[in-house]
C-alpha positions in Angstrom: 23.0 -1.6 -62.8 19.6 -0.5 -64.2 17.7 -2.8 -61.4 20.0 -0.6 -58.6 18.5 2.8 -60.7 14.6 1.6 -60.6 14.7 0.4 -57.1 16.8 3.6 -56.0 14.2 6.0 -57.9 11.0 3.7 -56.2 12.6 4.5 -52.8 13.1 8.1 -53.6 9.3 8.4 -54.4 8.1 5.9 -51.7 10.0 8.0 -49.5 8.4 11.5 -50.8 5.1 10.1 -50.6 5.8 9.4 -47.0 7.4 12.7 -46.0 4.8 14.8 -48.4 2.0 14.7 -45.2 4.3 15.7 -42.8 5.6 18.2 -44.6 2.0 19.9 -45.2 0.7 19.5 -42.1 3.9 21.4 -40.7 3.1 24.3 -43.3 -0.1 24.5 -42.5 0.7 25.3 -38.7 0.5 28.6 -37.6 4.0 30.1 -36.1 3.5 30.7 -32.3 2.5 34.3 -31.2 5.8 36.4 -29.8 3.2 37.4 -26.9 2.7 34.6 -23.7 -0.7 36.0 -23.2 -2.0 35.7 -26.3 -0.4 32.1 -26.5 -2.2 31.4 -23.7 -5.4 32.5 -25.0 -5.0 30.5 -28.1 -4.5 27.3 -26.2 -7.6 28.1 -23.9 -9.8 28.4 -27.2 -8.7 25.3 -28.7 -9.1 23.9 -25.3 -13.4 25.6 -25.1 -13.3 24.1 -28.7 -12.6 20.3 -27.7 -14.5 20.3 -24.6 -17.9 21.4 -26.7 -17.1 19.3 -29.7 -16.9 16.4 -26.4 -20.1 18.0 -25.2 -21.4 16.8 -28.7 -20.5 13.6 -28.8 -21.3 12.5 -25.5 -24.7 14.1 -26.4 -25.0 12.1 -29.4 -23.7 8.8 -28.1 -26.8 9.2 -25.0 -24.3 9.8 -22.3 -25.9 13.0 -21.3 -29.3 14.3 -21.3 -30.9 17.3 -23.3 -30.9 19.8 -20.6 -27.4 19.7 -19.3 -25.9 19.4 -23.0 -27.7 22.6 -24.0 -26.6 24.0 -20.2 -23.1 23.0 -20.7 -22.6 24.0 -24.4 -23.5 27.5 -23.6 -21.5 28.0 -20.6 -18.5 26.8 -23.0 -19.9 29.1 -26.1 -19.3 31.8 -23.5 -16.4 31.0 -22.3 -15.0 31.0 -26.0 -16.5 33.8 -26.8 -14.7 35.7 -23.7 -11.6 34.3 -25.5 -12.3 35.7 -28.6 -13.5 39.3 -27.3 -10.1 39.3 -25.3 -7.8 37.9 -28.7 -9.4 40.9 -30.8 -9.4 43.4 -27.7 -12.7 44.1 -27.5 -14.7 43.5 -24.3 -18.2 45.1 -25.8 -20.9 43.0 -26.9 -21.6 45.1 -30.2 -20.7 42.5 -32.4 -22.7 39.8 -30.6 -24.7 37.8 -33.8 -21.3 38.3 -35.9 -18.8 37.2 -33.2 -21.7 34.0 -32.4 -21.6 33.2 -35.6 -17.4 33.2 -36.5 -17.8 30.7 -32.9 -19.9 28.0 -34.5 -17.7 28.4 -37.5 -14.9 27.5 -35.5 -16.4 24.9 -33.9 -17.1 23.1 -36.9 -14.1 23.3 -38.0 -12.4 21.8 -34.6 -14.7 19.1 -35.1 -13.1 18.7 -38.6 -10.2 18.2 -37.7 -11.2 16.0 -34.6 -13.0 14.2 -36.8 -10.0 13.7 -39.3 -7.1 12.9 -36.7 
């Protein structure tokens, strides 16, 4: 009877320690927008977000030279920046250094969790 109780409460916790992970990482998820649009433009930025943090890599690993790299990345930095300007309605360029900067935040932090999966 007491063996049954200790390997009952090991499962329990070997099962919790399990589950605890997917259980975070499903908080930590953002609910999906209400709006299709603005869906749509969350998926393309995480989408400018991978393809530069791929830029990088293939940059790193010698697959593609200096000039194209620093072409292609800021064709995509522009692109994602478009994103952004339409996700916070605002087409000016006012906030150019300040919206430049949250970017390369935000790429370092997809390539976080790129790096991490």
């Amino acid at each position: 009877m007491t063996e049954q109780l200790i390997v009952g409460a090991i499962a329990l916790l070997l099962a919790g320690w399990i589950i605890r992970p997917l259980l975070e990482r499903r908080r930590g998820l953002a609910p999906p927008p209400d709006d299709p649009r603005t869906a749509d433009l969350l998926e393309a930025k995480q989408s400018v977000y991978r393809s530069i943090v791929d830029l990088e890599m293939d940059h790193e690993m010698g697959k593609m030279d200096r000039d194209d790299y620093v072409q292609l990345r800021q064709q995509s930095k522009a692109e994602a920046l478009h994103i952004l300007q339409e996700l916070e309605g605002d087409t000016s360029n006012n906030s150019e250094e300040l919206t430049d900067q949250t970017l390369e935040d935000e790429i370092r932090a997809a390539r976080a969790r790129m790096r991490r999966k």
